[in-house]
N, C-alpha and C positions, 0 to 999 in steps of 0.2 A: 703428766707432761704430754703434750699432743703430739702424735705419733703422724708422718707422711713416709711416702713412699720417695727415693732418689735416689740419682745414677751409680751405679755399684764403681768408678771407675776411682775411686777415692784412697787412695792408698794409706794404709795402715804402717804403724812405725815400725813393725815387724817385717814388713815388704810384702803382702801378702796382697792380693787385690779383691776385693770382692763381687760376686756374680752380678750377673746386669743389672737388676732391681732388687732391692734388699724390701722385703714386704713388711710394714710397720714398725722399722726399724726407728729405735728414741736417738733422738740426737742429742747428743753432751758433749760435752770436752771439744767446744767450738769444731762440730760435725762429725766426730768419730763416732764410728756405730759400735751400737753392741751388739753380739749376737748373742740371744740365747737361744734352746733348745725348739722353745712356742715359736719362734722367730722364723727360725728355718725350718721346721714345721708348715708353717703359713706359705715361707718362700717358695718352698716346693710346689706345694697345690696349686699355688698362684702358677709358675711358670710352667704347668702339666695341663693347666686347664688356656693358659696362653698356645701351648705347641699346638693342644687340639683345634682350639679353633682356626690355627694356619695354615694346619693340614685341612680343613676342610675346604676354608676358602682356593685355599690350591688346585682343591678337586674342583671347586664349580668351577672356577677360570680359567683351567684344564678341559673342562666339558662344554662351555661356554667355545672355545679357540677351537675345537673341534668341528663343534657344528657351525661354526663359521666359515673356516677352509672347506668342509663339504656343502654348504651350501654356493660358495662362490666356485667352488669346482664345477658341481650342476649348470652352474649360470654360465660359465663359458661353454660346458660343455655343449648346452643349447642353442647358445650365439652363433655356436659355430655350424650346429647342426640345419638351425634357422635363416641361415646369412643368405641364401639366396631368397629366401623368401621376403627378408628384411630390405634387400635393396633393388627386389625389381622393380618396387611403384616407383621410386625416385625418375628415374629415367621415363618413364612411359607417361609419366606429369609432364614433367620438363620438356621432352621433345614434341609432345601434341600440342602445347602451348609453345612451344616455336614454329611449329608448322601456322598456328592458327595469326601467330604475332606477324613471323614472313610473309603472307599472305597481305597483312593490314600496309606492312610498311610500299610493298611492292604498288599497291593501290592507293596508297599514301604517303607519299615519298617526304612530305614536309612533317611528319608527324616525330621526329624524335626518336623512334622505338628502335635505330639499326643497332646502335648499341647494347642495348638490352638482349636484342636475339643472337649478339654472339655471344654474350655472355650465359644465355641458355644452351644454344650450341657445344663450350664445353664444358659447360656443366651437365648436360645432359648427356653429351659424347663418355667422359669420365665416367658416369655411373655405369651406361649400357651395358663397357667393358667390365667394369667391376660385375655386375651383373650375372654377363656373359663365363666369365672365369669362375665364378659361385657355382652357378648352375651346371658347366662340367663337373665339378668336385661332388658336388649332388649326385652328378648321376653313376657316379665310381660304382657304390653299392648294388646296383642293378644293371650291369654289364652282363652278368650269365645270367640273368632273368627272363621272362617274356616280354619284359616290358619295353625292354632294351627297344624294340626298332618305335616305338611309338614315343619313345623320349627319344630317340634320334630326331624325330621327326621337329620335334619342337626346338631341339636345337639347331636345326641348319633350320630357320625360318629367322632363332635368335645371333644366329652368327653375321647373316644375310642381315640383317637390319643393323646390327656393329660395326660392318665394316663399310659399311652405303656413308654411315655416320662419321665414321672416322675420315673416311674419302673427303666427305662435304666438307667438315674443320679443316683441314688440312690446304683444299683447294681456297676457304676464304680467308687462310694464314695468311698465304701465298700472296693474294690478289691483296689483302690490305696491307701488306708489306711492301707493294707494289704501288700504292696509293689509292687506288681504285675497289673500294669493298663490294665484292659481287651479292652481300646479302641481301641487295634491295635489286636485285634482278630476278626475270623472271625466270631461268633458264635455273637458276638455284631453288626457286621457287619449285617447281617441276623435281628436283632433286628430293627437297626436303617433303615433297606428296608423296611417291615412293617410297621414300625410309617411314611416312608414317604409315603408308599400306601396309609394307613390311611386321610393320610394330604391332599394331592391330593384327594380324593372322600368327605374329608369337605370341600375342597375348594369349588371345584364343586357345591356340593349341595346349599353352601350356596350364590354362584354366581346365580344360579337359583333361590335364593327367591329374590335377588335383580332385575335380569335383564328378568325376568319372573312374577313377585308374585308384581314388585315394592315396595316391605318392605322395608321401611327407605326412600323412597324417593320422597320427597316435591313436591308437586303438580300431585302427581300417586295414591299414599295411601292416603285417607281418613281419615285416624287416624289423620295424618298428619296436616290438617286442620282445627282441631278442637280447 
């Protein structure tokens, strides 16, 4: 008579229930099992060599979950280490392509582009600061260092170009709330040359703590290694 395997949840007239999978158990007597000795014999093994393999998989998905929280711990841990270095080009793109845009529209007043440069303006404003604020938490770590006054240096050149910038957005809020947008004037013109002078001698400077000074860079600084 052909023998399968099914759900042990089959209650017997005796009230007895049996185990989750009954292993080659014959069916008769319209599905009541029999057990004999070979039977539960078999059942066993079956359900010994089932526990084991769940234990194992437990373990890799257990080792697996592991090296995934420490992998994605590393990755923030870097982000954050990195943050300034991730979001200084935003701003030094942005704001020399509004100085270069300011320039066109001022010498091109019919050309469409005022819109577009305030739209650079705070977007470009937004980053500086982000930036800006990065780059002190950067320089925490080497406060009692030597290097301290030579990243001072690069930071008041970056502060001085954020707040030129903040000044500029704020005065063409003003004036286009007023109706009148001084973006296509020269006199903002002249503002927006300055904040990029400014922008260029932080670049500078702080290209030189990198490719001079090695600050921030794995296996040069010593901070770095610890």
């Amino acid at each position: 008579m052909p023998t399968r395997d099914f759900p042990a949840q089959q209650r017997f007239p005796s009230g007895l229930i049996t185990p989750v999978y009954l292993a080659d158990s014959t069916l008769a007597f319209g599905g009541l099992a029999s057990l004999t000795p070979g039977n539960t014999h078999r059942l066993g093994t079956r359900l010994a060599r089932r526990s084991e393999g769940t234990c194992r998989e437990s373990e890799i998905y257990g080792t697996v979950d592991r090296r995934s929280e420490e992998a994605l711990e590393k990755l923030i841990d870097d982000t954050i280490e990195n943050l300034h270095s991730i979001l200084v080009h935003f701003p030094i793109a942005l704001l020399v392509l509004l100085a270069a845009l300011t320039a066109y529209v001022v010498f091109r007043p019919e050309s469409g582009m005022l819109q577009t440069t305030w739209l650079l303006l705070l977007v470009g404003t937004v980053g500086a600061v982000a930036a800006t604020v990065s780059g002190v938490v950067s320089h925490f770590p080497y406060e009692e260092t030597e290097l301290h006054e030579v990243i001072e240096t690069h930071q008041v050149w970056s502060v001085a170009v954020t707040a030129l910038f903040v000044g500029a957005t704020i005065w063409r809020y003003i004036s286009r709330r007023r109706g009148s947008d001084c973006g296509g004037s020269s006199p903002f013109l002249m503002v927006i040359a300055g904040g990029t002078v400014l922008l260029v001698m932080s670049g500078l400077t702080g290209g030189d703590l990198v490719f001079d000074y090695g600050i921030n860079v794995r296996g040069v600084n010593p901070l770095l290694d610890q």
